[in-house]
Structures are given as C-alpha cells and as structure tokens.
N, C-alpha and C positions, 0 to 999 in steps of 0.2 A: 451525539452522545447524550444519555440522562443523566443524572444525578444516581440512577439505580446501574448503570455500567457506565464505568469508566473509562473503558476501552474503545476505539473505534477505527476503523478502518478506511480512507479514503481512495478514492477510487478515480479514474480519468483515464477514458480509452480517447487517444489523440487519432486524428484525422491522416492518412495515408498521402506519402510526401510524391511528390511528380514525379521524382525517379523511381519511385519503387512504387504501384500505386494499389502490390499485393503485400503492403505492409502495415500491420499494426501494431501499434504500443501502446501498453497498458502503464499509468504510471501511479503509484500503491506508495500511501503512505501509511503506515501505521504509528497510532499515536497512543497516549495514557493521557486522561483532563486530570488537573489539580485545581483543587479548589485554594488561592492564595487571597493572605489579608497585604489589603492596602493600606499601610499606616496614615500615606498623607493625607489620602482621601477618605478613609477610613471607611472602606469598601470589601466586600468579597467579590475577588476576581476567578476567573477561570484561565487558567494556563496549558496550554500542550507540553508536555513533557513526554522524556523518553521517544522523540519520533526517528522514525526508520522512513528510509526511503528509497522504494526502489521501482526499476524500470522493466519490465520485460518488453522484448521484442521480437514479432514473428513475420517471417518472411513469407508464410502461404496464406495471407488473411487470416490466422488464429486462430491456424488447425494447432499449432503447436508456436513454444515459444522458450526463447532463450532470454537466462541472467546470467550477464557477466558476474559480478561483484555481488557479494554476501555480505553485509557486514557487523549482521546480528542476530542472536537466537531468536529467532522468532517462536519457535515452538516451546520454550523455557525447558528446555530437555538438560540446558550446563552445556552445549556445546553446540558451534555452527558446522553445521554437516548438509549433507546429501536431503535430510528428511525437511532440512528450513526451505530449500532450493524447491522438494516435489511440491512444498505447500504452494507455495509463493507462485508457482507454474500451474498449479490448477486452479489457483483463484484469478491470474490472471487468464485463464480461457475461458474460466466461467463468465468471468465477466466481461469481455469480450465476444460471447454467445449471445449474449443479451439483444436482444433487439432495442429497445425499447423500454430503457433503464428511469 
C-alpha cells in the first residue's frame, strides 16, 4: 500500500495438498492502512484495519472455485450478497492464472 491508496489487497495461492493434488486455494485478505500516533514513542505508525479474510477453493486446479462463508461487504453496495461472492471468485481465479506472480 502507498500513502496515495489506502487500500490493498493480499494475495496467496497455497500449494495442492497429496490428497487432492487438482486442488488450489487462493487465500485474500483484504485490508485498509491507517496511519496511528504512538504517544509513548511518539511515532507515526501504520495499522491494518478493517481486514476481511477469505479463502476460496477449487477442485479442478482453478478452473473455477468455491466460498463457503461471506462475511463482509466487500463491494460497499450496504449489503453482503451474491455480487461480494462473484468478485471475490474472479479475483481468486485471476490470480490463480497467474503463472508467475
């Protein structure tokens, strides 16, 4: 993240486990930085605030993939629906397309 966006988005496509070895999971954090004063040290720090955390996982190597659990608006629409799910399911394929991140 910069000081010009606040916002950022983390990323980690984890390694296919022995029993399933056509499996990947992407795992997505979304965060917001704040800039906080340290009184004792009398510093400016940087904090992650607001973070979401979620996992998608697909069972044909990342043709496609499933989230159980929603647990935020991601999209700031006022409500968690169907539209926070599509996002969060095509960022995790895109980035699991990735060869070479």
């Amino acid at each position: 993240m910069s000081f010009f966006n606040q916002r950022g988005i983390f990323l980690q496509l984890m390694s296919p486990t022995i029993v399933n070895p056509r499996e990947a999971q992407v795992s997505m954090q979304l965060a917001r930085m704040e800039m906080l004063w340290d009184p004792v040290n009398e510093l400016h720090t940087e904090a992650l605030v607001d973070s979401v955390y979620v996992k998608a996982i697909s069972d044909d190597g990342g043709r496609s993939f499933n989230i159980n659990v929603i647990g935020s608006d991601v999209d700031g629409d006022g409500d968690i629906d169907n539209d926070d799910k599509a996002k969060l399911l095509a960022l995790a394929k895109a980035y699991a397309s990735i060869v070479n991140p």
